[in-house]
N, CA, C and O atoms as a Tinker XYZ file with bonds, in Angstrom:
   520  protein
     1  N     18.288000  117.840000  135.132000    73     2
     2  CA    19.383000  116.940000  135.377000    64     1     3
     3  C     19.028000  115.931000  136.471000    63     2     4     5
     4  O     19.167000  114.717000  136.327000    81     3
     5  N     18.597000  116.476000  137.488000    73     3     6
     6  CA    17.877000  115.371000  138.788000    64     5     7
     7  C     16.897000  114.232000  137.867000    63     6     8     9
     8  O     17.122000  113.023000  137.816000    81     7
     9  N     15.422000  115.174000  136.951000    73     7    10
    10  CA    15.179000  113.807000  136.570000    64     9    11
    11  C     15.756000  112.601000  136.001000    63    10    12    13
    12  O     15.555000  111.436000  136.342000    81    11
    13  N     16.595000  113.112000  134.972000    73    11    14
    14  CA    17.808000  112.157000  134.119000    64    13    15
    15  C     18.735000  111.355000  135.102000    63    14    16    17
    16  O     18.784000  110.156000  134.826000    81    15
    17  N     19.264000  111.632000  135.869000    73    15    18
    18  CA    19.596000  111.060000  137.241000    64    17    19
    19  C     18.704000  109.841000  137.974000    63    18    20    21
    20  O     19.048000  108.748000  138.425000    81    19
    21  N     17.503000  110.465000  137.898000    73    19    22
    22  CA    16.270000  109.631000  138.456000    64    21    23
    23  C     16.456000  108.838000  137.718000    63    22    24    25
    24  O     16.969000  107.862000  138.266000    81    23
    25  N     16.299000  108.705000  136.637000    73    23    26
    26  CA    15.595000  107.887000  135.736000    64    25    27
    27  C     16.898000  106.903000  135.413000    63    26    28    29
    28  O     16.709000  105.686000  135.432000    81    27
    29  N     18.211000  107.428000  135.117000    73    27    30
    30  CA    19.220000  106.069000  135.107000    64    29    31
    31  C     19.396000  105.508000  136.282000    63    30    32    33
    32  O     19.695000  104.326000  136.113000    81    31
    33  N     19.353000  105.788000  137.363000    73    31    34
    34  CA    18.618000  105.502000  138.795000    64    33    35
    35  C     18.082000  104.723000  138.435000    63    34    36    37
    36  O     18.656000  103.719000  138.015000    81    35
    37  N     16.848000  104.833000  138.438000    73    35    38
    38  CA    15.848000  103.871000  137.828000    64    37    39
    39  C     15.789000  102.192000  136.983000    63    38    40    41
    40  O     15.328000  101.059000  137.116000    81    39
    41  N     16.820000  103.247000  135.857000    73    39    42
    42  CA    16.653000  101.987000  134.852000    64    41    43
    43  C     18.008000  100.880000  135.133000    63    42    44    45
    44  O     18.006000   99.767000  134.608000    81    43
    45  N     19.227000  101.385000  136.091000    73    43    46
    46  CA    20.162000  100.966000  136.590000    64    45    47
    47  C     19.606000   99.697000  137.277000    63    46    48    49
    48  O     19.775000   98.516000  136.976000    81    47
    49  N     18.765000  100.365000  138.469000    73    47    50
    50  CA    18.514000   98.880000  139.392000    64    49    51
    51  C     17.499000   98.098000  138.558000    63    50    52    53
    52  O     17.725000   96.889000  138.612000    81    51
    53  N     16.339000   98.464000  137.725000    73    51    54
    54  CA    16.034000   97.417000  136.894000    64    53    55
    55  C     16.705000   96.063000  136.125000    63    54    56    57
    56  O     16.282000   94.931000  135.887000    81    55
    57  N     17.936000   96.758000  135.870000    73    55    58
    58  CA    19.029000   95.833000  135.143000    64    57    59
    59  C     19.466000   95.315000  136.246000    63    58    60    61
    60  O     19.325000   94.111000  136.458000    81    59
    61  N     20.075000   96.149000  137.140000    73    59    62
    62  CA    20.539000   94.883000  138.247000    64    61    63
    63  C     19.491000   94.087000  138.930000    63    62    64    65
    64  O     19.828000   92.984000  139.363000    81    63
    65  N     18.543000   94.397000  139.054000    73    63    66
    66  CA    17.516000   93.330000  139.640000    64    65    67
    67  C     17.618000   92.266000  138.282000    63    66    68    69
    68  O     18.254000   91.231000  138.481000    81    67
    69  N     17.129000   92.435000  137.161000    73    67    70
    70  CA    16.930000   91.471000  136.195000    64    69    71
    71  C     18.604000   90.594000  136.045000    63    70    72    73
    72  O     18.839000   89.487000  135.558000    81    71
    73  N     19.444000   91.483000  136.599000    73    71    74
    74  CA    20.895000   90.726000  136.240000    64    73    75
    75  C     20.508000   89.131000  137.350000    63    74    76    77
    76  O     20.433000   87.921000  137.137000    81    75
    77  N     20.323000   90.210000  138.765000    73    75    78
    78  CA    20.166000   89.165000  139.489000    64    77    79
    79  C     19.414000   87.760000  139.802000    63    78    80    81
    80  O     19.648000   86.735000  140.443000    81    79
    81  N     18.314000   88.321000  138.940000    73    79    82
    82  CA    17.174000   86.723000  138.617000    64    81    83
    83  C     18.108000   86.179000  137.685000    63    82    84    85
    84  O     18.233000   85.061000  138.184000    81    83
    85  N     18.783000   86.180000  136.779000    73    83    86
    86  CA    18.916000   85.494000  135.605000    64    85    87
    87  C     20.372000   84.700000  136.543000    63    86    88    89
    88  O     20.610000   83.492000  136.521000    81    87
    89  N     20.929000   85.423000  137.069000    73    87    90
    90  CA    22.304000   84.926000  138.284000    64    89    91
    91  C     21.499000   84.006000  138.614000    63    90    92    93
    92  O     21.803000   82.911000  138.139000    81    91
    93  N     20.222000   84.035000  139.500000    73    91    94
    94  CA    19.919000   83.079000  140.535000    64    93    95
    95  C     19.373000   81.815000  139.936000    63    94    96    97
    96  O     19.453000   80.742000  140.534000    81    95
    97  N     18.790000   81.948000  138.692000    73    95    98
    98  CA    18.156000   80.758000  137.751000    64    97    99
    99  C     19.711000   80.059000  137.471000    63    98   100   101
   100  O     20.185000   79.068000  138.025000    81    99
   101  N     20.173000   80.712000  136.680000    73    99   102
   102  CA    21.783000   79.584000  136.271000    64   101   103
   103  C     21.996000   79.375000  137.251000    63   102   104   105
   104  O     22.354000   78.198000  137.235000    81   103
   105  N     22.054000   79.895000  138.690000    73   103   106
   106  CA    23.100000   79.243000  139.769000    64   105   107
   107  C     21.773000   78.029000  139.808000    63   106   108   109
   108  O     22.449000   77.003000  139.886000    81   107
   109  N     20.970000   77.774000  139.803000    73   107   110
   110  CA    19.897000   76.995000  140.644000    64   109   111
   111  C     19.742000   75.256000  139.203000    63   110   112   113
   112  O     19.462000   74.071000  139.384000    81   111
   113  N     20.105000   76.072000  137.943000    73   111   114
   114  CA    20.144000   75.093000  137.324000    64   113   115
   115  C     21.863000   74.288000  137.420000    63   114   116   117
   116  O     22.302000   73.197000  137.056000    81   115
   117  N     22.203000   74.978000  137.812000    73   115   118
   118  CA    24.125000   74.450000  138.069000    64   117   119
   119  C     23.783000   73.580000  138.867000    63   118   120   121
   120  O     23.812000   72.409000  138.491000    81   119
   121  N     23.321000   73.939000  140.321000    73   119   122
   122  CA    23.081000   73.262000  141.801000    64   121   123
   123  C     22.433000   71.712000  141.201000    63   122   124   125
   124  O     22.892000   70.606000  141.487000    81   123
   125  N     21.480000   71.938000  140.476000    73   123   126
   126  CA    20.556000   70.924000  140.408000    64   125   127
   127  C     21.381000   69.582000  139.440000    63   126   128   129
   128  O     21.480000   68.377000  139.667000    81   127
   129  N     21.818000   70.340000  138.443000    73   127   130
   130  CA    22.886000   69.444000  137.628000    64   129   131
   131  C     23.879000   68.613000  138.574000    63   130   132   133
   132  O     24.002000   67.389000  138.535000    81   131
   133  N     24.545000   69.455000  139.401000    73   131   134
   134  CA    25.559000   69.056000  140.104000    64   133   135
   135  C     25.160000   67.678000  140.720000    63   134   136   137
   136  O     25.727000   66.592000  140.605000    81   135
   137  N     23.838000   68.076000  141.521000    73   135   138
   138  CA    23.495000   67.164000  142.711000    64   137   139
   139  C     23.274000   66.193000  142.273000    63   138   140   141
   140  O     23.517000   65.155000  142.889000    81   139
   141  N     22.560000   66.211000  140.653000    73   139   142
   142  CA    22.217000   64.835000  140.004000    64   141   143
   143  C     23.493000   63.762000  139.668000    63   142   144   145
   144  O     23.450000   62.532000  139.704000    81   143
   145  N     24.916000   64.851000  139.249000    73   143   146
   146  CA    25.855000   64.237000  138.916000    64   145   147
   147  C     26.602000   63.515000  140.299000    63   146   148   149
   148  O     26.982000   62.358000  140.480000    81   147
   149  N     26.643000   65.022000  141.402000    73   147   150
   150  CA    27.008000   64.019000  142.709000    64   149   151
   151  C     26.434000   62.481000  142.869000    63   150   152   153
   152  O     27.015000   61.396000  142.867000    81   151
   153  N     25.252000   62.793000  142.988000    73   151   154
   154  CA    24.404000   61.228000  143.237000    64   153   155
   155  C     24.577000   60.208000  142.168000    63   154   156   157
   156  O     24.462000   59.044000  142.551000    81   155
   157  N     24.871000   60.435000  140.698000    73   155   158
   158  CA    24.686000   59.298000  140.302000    64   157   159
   159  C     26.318000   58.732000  140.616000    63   158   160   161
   160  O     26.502000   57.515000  140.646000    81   159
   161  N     27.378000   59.602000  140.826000    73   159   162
   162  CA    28.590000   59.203000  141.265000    64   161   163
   163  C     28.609000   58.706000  142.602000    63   162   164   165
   164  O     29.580000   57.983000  142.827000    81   163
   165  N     28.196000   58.796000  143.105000    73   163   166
   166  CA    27.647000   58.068000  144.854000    64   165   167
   167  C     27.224000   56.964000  144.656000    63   166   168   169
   168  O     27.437000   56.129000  145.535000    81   167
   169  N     26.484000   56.567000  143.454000    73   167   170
   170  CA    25.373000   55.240000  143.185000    64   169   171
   171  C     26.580000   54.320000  142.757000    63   170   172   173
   172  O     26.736000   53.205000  143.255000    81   171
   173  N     27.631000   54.978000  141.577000    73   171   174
   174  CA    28.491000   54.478000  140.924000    64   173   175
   175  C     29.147000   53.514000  141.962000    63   174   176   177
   176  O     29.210000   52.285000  142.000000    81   175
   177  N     29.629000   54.527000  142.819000    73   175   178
   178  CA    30.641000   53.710000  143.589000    64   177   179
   179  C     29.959000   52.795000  144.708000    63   178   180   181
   180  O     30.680000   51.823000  144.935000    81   179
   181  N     28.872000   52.803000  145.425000    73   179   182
   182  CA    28.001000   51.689000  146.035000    64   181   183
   183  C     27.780000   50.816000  145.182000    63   182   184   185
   184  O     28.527000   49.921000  145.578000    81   183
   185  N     27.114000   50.302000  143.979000    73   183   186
   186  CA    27.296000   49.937000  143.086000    64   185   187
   187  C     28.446000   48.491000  142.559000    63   186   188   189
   188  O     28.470000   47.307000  142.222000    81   187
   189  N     29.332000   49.801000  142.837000    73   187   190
   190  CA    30.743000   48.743000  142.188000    64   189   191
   191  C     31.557000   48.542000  143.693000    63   190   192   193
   192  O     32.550000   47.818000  143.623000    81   191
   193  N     31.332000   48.937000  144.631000    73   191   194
   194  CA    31.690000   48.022000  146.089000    64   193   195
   195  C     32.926000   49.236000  145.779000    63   194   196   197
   196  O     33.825000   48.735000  145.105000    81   195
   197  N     33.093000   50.205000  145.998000    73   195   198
   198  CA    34.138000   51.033000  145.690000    64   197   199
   199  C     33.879000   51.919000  146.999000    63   198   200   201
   200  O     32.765000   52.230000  147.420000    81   199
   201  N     35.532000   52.386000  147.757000    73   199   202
   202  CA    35.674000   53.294000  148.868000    64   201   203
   203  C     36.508000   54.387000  148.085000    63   202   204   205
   204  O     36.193000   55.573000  148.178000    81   203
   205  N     37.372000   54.052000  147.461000    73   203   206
   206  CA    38.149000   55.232000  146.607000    64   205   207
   207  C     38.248000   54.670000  145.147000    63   206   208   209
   208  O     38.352000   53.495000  144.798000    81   207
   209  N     38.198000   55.658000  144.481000    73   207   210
   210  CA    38.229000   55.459000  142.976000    64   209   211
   211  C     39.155000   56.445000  142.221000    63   210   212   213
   212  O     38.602000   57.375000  141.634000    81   211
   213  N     40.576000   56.336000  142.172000    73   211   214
   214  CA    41.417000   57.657000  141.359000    64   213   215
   215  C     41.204000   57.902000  139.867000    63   214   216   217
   216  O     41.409000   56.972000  139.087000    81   215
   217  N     40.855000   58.942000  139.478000    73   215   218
   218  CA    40.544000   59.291000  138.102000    64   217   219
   219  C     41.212000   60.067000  137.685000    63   218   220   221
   220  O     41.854000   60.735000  138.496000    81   219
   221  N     41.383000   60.356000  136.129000    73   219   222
   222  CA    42.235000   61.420000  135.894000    64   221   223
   223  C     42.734000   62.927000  136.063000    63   222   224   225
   224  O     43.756000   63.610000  136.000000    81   223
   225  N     41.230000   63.020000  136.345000    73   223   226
   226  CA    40.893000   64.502000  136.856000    64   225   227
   227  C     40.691000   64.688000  138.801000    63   226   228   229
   228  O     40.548000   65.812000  139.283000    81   227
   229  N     40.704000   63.971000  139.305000    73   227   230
   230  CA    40.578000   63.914000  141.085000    64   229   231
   231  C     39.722000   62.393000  141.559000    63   230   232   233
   232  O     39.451000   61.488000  140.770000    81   231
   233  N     39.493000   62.401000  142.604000    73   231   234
   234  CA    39.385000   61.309000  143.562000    64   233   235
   235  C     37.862000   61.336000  143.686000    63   234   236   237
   236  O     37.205000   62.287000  144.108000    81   235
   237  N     37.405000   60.198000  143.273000    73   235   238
   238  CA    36.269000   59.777000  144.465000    64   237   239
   239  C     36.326000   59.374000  145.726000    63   238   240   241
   240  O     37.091000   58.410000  145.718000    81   239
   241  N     35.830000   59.626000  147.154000    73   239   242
   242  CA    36.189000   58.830000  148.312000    64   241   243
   243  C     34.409000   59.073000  148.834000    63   242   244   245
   244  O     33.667000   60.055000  148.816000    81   243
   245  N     34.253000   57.773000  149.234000    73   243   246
   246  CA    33.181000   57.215000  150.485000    64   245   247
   247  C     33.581000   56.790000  151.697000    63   246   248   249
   248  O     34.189000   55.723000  151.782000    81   247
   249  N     33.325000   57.498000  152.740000    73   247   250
   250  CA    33.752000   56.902000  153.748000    64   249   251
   251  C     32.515000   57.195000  154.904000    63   250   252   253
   252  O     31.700000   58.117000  154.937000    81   251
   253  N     32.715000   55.996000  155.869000    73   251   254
   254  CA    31.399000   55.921000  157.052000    64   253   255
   255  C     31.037000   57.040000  157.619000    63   254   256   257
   256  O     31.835000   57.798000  157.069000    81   255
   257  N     30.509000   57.602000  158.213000    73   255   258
   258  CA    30.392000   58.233000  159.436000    64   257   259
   259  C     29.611000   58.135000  160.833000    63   258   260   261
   260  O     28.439000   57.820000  161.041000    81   259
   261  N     30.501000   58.458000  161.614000    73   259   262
   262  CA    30.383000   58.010000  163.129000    64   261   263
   263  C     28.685000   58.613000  163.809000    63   262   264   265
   264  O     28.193000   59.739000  163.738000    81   263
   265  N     28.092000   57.240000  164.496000    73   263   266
   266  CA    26.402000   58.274000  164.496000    64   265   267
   267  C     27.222000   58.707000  165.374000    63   266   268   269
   268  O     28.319000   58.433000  165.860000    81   267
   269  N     25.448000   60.317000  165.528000    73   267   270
   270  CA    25.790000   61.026000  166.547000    64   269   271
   271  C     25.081000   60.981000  167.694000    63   270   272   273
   272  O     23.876000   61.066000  167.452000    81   271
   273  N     25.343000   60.879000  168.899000    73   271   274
   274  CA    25.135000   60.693000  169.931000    64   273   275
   275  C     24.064000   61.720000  170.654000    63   274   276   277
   276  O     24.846000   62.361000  171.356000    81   275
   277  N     23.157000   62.104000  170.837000    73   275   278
   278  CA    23.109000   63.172000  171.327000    64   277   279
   279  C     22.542000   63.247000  172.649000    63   278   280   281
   280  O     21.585000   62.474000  172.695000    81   279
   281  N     22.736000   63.912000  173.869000    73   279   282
   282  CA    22.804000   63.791000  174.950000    64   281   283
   283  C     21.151000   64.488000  175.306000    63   282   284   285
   284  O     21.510000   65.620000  175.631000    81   283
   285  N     19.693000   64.501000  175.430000    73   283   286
   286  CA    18.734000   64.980000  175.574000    64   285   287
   287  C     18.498000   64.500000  177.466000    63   286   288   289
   288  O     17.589000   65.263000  177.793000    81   287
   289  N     18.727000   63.986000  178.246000    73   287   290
   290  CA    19.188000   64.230000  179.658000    64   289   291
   291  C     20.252000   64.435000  180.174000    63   290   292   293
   292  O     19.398000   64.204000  181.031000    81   291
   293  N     21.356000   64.653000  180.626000    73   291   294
   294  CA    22.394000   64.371000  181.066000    64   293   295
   295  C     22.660000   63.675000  182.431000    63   294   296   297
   296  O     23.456000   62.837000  182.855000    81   295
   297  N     21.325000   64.622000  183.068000    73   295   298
   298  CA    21.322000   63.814000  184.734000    64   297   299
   299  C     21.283000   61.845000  184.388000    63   298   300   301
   300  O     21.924000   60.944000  184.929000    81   299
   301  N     20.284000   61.807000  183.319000    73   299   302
   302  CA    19.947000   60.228000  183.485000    64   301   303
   303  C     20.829000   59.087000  182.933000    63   302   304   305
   304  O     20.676000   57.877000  183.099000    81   303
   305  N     22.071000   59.932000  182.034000    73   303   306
   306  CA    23.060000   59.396000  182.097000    64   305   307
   307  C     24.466000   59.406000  182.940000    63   306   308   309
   308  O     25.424000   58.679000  182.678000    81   307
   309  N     24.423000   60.132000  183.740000    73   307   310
   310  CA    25.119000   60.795000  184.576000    64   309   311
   311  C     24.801000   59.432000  185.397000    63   310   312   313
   312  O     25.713000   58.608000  185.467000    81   311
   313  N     23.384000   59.106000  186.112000    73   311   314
   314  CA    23.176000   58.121000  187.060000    64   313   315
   315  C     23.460000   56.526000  186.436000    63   314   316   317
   316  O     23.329000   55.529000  187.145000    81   315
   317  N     23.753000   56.487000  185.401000    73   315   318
   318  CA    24.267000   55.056000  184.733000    64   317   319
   319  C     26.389000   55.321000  184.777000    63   318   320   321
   320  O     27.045000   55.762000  183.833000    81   319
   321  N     26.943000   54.887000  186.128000    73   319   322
   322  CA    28.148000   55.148000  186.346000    64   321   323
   323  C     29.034000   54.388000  185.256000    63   322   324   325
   324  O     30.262000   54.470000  185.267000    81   323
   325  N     28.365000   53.686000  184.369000    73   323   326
   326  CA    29.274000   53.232000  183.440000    64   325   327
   327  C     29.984000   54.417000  182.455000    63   326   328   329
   328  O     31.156000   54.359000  182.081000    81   327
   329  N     29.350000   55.142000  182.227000    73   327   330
   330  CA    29.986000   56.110000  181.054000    64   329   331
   331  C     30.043000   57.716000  182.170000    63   330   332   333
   332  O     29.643000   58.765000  181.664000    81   331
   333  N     30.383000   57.716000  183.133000    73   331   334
   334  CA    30.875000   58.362000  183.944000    64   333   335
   335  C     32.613000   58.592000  183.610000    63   334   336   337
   336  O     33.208000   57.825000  182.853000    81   335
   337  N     33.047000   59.335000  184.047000    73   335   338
   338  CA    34.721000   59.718000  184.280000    64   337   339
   339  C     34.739000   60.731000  185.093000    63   338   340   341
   340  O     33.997000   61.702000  184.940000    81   339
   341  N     35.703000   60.602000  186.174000    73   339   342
   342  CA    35.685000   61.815000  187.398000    64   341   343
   343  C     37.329000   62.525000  186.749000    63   342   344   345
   344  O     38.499000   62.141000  186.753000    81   343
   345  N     36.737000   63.489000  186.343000    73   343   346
   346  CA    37.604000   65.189000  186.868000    64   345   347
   347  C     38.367000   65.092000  187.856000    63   346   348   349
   348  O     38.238000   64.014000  188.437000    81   347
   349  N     39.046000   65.714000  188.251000    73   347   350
   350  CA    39.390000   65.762000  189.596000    64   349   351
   351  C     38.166000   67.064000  189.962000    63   350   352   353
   352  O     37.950000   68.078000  189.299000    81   351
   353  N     37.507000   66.618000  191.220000    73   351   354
   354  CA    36.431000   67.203000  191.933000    64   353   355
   355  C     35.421000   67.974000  190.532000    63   354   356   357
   356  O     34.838000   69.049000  190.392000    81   355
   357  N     35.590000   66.973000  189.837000    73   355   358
   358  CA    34.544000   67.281000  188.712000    64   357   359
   359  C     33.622000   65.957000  188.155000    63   358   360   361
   360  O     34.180000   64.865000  188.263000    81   359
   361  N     32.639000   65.968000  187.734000    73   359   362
   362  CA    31.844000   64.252000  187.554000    64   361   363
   363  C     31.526000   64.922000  185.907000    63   362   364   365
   364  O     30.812000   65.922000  185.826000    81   363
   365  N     32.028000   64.376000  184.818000    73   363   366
   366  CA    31.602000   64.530000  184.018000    64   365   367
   367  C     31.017000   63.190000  182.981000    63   366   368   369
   368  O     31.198000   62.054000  183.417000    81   367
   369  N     30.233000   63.380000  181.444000    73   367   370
   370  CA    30.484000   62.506000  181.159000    64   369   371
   371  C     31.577000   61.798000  180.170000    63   370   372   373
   372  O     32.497000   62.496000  179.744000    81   371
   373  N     31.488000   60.434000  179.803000    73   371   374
   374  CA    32.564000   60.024000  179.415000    64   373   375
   375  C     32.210000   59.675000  177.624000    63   374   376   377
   376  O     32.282000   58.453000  177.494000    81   375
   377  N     31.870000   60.339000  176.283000    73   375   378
   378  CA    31.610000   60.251000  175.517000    64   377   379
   379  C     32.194000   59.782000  175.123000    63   378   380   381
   380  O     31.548000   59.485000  174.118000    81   379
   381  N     32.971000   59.399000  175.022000    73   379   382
   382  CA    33.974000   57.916000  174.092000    64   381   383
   383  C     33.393000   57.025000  174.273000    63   382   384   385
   384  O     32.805000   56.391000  173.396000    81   383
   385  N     33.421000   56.692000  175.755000    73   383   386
   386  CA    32.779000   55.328000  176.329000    64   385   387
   387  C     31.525000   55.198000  175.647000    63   386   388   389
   388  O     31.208000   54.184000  175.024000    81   387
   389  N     30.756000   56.302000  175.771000    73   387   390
   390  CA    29.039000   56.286000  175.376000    64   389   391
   391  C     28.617000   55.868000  174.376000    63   390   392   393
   392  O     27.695000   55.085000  174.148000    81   391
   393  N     29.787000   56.767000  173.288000    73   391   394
   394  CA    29.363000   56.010000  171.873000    64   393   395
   395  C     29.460000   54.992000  171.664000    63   394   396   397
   396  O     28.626000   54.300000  171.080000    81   395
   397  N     30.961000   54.498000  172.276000    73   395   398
   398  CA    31.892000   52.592000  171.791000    64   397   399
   399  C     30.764000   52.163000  172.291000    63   398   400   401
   400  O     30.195000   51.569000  171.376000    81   399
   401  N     30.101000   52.134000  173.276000    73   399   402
   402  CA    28.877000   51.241000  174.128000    64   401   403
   403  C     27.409000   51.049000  173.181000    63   402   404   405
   404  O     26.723000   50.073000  172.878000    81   403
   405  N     27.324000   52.753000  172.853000    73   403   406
   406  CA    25.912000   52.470000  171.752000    64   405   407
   407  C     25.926000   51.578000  170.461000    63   406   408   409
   408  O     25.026000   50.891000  169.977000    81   407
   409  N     27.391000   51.823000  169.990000    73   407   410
   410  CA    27.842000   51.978000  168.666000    64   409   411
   411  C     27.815000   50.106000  168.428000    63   410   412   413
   412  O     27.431000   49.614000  167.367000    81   411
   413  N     28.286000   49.270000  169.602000    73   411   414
   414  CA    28.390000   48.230000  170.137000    64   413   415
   415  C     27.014000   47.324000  169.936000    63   414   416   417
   416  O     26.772000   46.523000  169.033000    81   415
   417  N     26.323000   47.646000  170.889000    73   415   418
   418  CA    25.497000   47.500000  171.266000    64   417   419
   419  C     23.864000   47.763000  170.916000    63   418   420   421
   420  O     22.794000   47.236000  171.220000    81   419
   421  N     24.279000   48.787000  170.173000    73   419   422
   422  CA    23.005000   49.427000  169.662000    64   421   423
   423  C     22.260000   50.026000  170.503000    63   422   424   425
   424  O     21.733000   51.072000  170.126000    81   423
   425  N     22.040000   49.606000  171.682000    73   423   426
   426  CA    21.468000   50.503000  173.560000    64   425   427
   427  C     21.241000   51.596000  173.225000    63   426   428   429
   428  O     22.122000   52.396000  172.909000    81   427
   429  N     19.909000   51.863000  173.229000    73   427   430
   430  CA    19.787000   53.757000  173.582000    64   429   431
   431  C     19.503000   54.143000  174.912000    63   430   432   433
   432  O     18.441000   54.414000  175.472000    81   431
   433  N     20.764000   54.109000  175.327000    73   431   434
   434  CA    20.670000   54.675000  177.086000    64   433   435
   435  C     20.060000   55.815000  177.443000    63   434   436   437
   436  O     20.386000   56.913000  176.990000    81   435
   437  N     18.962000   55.592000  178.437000    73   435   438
   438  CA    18.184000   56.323000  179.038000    64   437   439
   439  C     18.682000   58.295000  178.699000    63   438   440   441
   440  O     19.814000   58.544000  179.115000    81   439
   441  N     18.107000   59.251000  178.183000    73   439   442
   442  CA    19.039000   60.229000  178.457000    64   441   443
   443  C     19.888000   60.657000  176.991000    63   442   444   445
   444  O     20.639000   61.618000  176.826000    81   443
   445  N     19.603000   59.901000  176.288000    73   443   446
   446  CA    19.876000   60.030000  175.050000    64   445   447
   447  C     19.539000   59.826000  173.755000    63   446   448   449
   448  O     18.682000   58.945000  173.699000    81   447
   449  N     19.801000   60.204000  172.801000    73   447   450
   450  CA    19.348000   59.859000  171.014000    64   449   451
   451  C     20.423000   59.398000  170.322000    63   450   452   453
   452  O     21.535000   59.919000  170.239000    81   451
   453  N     20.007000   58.341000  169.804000    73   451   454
   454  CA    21.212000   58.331000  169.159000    64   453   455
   455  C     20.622000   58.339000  167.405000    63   454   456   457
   456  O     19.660000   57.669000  167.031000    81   455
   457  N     21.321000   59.112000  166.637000    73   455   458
   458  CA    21.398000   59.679000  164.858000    64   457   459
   459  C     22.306000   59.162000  164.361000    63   458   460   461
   460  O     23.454000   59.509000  164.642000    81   459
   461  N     22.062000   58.284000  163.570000    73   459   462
   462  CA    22.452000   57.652000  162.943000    64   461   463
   463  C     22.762000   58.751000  161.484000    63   462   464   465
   464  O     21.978000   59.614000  161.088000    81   463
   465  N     23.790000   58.497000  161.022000    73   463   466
   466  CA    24.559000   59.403000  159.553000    64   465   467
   467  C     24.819000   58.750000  158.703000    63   466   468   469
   468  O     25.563000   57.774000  158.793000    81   467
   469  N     24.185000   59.194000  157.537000    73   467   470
   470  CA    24.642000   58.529000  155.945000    64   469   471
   471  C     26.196000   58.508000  155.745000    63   470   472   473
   472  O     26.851000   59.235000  156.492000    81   471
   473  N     26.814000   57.796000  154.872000    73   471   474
   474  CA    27.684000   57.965000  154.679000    64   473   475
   475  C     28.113000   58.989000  153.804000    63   474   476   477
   476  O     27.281000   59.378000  152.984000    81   475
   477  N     29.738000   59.741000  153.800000    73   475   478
   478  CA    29.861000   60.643000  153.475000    64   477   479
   479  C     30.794000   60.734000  151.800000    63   478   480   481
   480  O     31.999000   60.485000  151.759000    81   479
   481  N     30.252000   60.996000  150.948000    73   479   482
   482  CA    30.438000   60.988000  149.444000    64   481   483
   483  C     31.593000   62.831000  149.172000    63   482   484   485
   484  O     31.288000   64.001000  149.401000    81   483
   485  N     32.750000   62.258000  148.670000    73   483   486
   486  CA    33.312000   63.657000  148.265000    64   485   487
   487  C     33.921000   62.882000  147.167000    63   486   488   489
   488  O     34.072000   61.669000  147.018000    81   487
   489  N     34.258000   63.993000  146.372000    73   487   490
   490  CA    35.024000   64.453000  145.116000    64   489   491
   491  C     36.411000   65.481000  145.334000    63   490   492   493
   492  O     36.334000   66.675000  145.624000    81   491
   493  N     37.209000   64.997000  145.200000    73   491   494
   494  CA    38.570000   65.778000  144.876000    64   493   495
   495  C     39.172000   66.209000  143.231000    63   494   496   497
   496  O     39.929000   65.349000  142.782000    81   495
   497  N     38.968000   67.219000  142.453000    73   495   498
   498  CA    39.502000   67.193000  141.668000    64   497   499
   499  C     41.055000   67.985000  142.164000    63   498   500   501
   500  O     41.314000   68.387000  143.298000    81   499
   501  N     42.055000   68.062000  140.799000    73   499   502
   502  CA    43.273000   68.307000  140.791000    64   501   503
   503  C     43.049000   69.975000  141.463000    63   502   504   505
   504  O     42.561000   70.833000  140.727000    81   503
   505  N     43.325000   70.215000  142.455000    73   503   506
   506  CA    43.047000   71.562000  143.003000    64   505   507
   507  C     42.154000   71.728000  143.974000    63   506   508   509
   508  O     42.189000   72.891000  144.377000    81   507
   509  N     41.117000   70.858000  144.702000    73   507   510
   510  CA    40.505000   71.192000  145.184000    64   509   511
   511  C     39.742000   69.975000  146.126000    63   510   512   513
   512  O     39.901000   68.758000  146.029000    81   511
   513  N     38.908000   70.690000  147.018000    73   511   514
   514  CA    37.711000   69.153000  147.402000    64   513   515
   515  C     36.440000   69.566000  147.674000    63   514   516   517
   516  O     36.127000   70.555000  148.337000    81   515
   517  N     35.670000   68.733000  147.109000    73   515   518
   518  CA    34.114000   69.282000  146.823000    64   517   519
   519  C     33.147000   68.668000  147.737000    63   518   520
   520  O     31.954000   68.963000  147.662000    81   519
């Protein structure tokens, strides 16, 4: 009885291992479909000068996104008192200011990176957002 045990043991996780490759291939051919369909719907709407597009089934929307700033000194922006703001008995910095200033200006102030971000492509169908 133990071997018979063993052995559907055995032939059990075989099937679930093989369940699981055949899971991971369809999920990987889904992914790949998708991304092609995301993108050529991304192209669509650059394309046709389009920010929202309502369809019967959900929403296209494109919209900007804000670069990101990223702070790699702090002391050396800290010593540029423009994008400073005092705490009370606190000196911190003033990231609003920093960005409106880069964002402006284009300036990569001493002390920082600034990353620039693609714009951001979603899909809404009736139920959901993708």
């Amino acid at each position: 009885m133990d071997e018979v045990l063993a052995a559907n043991t055995e032939s059990a996780n075989k099937q679930i291992d093989r369940i699981k490759l055949w899971l991971e291939v369809e999920t990987d051919k889904l992914v790949r479909r998708k991304d092609y369909y995301t993108l050529a719907l991304d192209n669509y709407m650059h394309l046709n000068e389009l920010s929202t597009k309502r369809l019967v089934n959900g929403t296209l929307k494109i919209r900007s996104q804000q670069p990101e700033i990223k702070i790699t000194d702090e002391e050396k922006v800290l010593a540029d008192n423009r994008f400073v703001r005092i705490v009370p008995e606190k000196r911190s910095l003033d990231k609003a200011a920093l960005r409106k200033y880069c964002t402006h200006t284009g300036e990569e102030v001493p002390g920082t990176e600034i990353i620039l971000k693609s714009h951001k492509f979603t899909y809404k169908l009736n139920g959901g957002t993708y």
